[in-house]
C-alpha positions as a printed Julia matrix, in Angstrom:
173×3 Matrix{Float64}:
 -76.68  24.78  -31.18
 -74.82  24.15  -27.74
 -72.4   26.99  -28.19
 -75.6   29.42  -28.71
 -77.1   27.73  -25.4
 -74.08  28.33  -23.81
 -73.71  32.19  -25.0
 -76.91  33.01  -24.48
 -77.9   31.6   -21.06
 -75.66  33.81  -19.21
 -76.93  36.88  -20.67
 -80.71  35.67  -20.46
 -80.12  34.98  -16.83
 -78.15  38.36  -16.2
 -81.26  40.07  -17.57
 -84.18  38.12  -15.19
 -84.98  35.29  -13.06
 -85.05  32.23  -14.69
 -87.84  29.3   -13.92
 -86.68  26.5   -13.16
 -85.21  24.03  -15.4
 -87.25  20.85  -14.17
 -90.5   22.49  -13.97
 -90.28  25.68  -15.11
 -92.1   27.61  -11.64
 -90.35  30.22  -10.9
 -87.11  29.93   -8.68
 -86.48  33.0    -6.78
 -82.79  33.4    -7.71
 -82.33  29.71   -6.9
 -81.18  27.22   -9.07
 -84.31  25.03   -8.94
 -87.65  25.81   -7.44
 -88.42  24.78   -3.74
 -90.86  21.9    -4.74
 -87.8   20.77   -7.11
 -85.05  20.94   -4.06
 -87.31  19.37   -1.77
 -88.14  16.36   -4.43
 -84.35  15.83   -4.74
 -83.59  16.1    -0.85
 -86.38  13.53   -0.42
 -84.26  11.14   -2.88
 -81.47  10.86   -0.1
 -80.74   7.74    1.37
 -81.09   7.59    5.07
 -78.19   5.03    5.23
 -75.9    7.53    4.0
 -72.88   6.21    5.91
 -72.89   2.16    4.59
 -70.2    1.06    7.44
 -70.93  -2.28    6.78
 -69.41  -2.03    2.89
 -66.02   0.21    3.2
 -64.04   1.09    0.4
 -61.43   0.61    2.95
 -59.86   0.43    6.44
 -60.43   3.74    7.36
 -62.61   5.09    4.32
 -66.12   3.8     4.82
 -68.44   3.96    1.43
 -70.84   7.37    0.82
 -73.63   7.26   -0.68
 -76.09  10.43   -1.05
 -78.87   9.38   -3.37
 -81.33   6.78   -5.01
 -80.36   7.72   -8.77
 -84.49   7.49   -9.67
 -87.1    9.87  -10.02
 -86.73  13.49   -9.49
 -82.31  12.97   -9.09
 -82.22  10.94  -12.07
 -84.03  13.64  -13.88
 -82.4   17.02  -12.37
 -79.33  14.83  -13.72
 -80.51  14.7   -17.03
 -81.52  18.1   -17.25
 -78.13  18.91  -16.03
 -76.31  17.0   -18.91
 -78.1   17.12  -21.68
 -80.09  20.77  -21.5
 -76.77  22.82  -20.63
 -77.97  23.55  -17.12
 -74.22  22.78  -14.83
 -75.79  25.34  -12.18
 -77.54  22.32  -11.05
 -74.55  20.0   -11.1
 -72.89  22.64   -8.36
 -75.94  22.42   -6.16
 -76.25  18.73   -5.86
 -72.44  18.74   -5.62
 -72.73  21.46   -2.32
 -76.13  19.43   -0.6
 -73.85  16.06   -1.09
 -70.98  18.1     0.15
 -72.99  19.35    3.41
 -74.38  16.48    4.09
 -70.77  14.53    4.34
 -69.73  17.18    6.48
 -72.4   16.86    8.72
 -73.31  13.64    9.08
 -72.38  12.38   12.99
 -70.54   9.54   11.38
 -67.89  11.56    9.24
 -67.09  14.19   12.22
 -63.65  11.76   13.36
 -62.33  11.25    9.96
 -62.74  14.93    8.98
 -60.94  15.49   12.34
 -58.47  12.99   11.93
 -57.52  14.98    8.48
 -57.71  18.87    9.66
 -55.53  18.4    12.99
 -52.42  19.48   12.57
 -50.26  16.36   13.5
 -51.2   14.73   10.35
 -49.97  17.54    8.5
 -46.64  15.96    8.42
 -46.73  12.15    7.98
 -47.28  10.25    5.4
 -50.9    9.5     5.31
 -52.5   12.28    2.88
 -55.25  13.83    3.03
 -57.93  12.25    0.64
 -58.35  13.64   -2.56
 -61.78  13.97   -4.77
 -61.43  12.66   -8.72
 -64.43  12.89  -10.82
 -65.1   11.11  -13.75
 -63.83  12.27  -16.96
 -65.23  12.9   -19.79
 -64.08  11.92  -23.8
 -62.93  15.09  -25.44
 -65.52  14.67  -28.35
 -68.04  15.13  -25.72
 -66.81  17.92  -23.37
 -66.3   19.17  -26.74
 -70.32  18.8   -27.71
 -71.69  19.48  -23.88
 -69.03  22.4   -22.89
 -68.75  21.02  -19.46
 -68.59  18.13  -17.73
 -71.02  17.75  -14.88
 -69.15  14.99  -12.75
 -66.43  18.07  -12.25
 -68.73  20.58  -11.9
 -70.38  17.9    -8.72
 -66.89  17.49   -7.38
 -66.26  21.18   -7.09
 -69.69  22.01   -5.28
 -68.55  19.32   -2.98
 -64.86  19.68   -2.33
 -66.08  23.52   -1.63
 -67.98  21.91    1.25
 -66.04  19.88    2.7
 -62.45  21.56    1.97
 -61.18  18.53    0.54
 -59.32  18.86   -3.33
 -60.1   18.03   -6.34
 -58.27  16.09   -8.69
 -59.77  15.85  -11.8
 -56.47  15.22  -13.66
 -55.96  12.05  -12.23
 -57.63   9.81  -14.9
 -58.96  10.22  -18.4
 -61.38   9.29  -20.81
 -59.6    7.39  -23.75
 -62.46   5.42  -25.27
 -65.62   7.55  -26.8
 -68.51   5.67  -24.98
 -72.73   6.49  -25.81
 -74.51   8.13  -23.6
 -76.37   6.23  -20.99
């Protein structure tokens, strides 16, 4: 049943608008409806930037979200009802709001100017979360790469989705 989802929802969508997958109000060539985006906006954290737990010396830890409520569902509807349009969006608003965000202005600085080009020090890479290849097989996409790719579109940083895998076939949380 998947492979007809995924067949047919291009064509449906080519044909008309589509309402939108949370709430099904209509979307105006958006992904989700405005009430939709704003519920998810309103799910960002205010302490974005959490200085006081870094992943490392000069990497501090991001966090966008409260995974509850109206994220936790646009998720879900992501995942499980073939919708990775929505994946990309929350990928791009986590992605702007990085890029933007007073705090991450130096180290995207630090990274773009041109004397770094040449030392050691790369520039940071993005890897998303695999998935088992029985179930990128069953969904036809995985949504943590889909997320990555809205972001790293952002913020100009790469993707690296090869960089781990998936060996063990885990349930779905």
């Amino acid at each position: 049943m998947q492979w007809l989802r995924r067949i047919a929802r291009p064509i449906i969508n080519a044909i008309w608008v589509p309402n939108c997958p949370m709430c099904q109000r209509r979307t105006g060539g958006e992904i989700l409806c405005a009430y939709c985006q704003r519920q998810i906006n309103a799910c960002g954290d205010r302490r974005f930037l959490q200085g006081d737990h870094p992943i490392g010396v000069a990497m501090p830890l991001f966090s966008w979200g409260i995974y509850d409520g109206p994220l936790k569902r646009a998720i879900a509807v992501c995942k499980y009802d073939g919708n990775p349009n929505i994946a990309k969006w929350l990928g791009q608003n986590m992605g702007e709001t990085w890029r933007t965000h007073p705090n991450t202005q130096n180290y995207l600085q630090k990274y773009s100017h041109k004397k770094y080009s040449h030392k050691a020090e790369p520039k940071p890479w993005v890897v998303s979360i695999p998935l088992h290849s029985e179930k990128l097989k069953s969904r036809g996409f995985n949504q943590a790469a889909i997320l990555a790719d809205g972001f790293c579109e952002i913020t100009g940083l790469k993707h690296q989705p090869q960089l781990l895998r998936r060996i063990k076939n885990t349930k779905a949380q």
